[in-house]
N, C-alpha and C positions, 0 to 999 in steps of 0.2 A: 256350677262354675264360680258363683259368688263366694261361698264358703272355701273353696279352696283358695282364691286371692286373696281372702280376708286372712286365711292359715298362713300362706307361704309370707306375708306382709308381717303378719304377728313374728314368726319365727326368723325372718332378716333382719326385725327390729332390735329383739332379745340377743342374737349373733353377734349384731353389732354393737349392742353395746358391752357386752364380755368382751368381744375382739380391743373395745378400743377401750376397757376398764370405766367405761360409765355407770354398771349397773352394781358395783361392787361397794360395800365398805372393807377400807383396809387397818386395823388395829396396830399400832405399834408405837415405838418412843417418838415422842418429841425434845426438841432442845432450842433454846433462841439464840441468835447469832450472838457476838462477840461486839464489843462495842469498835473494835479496830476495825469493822467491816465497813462502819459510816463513811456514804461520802465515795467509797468506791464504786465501779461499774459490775453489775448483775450479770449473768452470762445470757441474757436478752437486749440489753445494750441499757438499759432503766441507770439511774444513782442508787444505790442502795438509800433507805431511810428508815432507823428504827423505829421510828413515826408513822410509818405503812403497815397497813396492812397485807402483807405479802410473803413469801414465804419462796423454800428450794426445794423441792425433792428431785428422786434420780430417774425420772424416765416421763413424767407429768407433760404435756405437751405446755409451752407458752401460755400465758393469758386464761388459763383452765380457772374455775374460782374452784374453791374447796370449802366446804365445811368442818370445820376442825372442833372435834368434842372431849372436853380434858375427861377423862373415863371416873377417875375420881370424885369431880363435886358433878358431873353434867352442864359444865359452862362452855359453850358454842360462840364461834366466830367463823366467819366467811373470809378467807384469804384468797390472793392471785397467785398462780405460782409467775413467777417471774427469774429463778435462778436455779442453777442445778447443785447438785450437791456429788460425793465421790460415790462411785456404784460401793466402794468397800466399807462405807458408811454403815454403822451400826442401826443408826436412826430413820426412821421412817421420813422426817420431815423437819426443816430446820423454818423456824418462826423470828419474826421478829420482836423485838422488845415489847413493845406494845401489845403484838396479838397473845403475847404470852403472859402480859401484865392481865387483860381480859380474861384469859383459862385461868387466872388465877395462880401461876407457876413461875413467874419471874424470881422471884427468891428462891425454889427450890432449883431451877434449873432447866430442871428435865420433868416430864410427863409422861403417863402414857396417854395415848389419843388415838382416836377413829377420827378416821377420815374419807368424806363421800365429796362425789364430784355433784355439783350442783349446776342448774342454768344461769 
């Protein structure tokens, strides 16, 4: 009896975190906002701040942190999502200045990057 609760426990945990993209890393472009973005309201009601650490993607729930790894040199930062971005968005994940001054990519622009959801 014990081993089977312990199985079906194991295998609701692992469900659920595919179901809600916890257990996953996702690979794809990055890019950091625009500086016209300063100062405006984030589609969670926040200020934007190129000075935050925060970030948009298209389906991420609220307040989720992220770890964000520029695939190139392996430099990492922990972002909030706090804004969305368009579903027809090329880009996996839009950063702000700063987290992208960290990955090392504020002057090219764009990266690529994995990203995992973290506690």
């Amino acid at each position: 009896m014990k081993k089977s609760v312990y199985a079906f426990a194991a295998v609701f945990t692992m469900c659920s975190l595919l179901v809600f993209g916890l257990a996953r890393a996702e690979d794809g472009g990055a890019v950091h906002y625009h500086d016209k973005f300063q100062g405006r309201t984030t589609a969670n009601g926040e200020i934007f701040d190129q000075e935050a650490l925060t970030a948009a993607h298209k389906t991420m729930k609220f307040g989720t942190n992220v770890k964000v790894t520029n695939l190139e040199n392996n430099k990492s930062v922990v972002v909030k999502i706090n804004d969305r971005m368009a579903r027809k968005n090329r880009n996996m994940i839009d950063l702000t200045r700063r987290a992208a001054r960290e990955l090392d990519f504020e002057k090219k622009g764009r990266a690529q990057v994995r990203i995992e959801v973290v506690p």
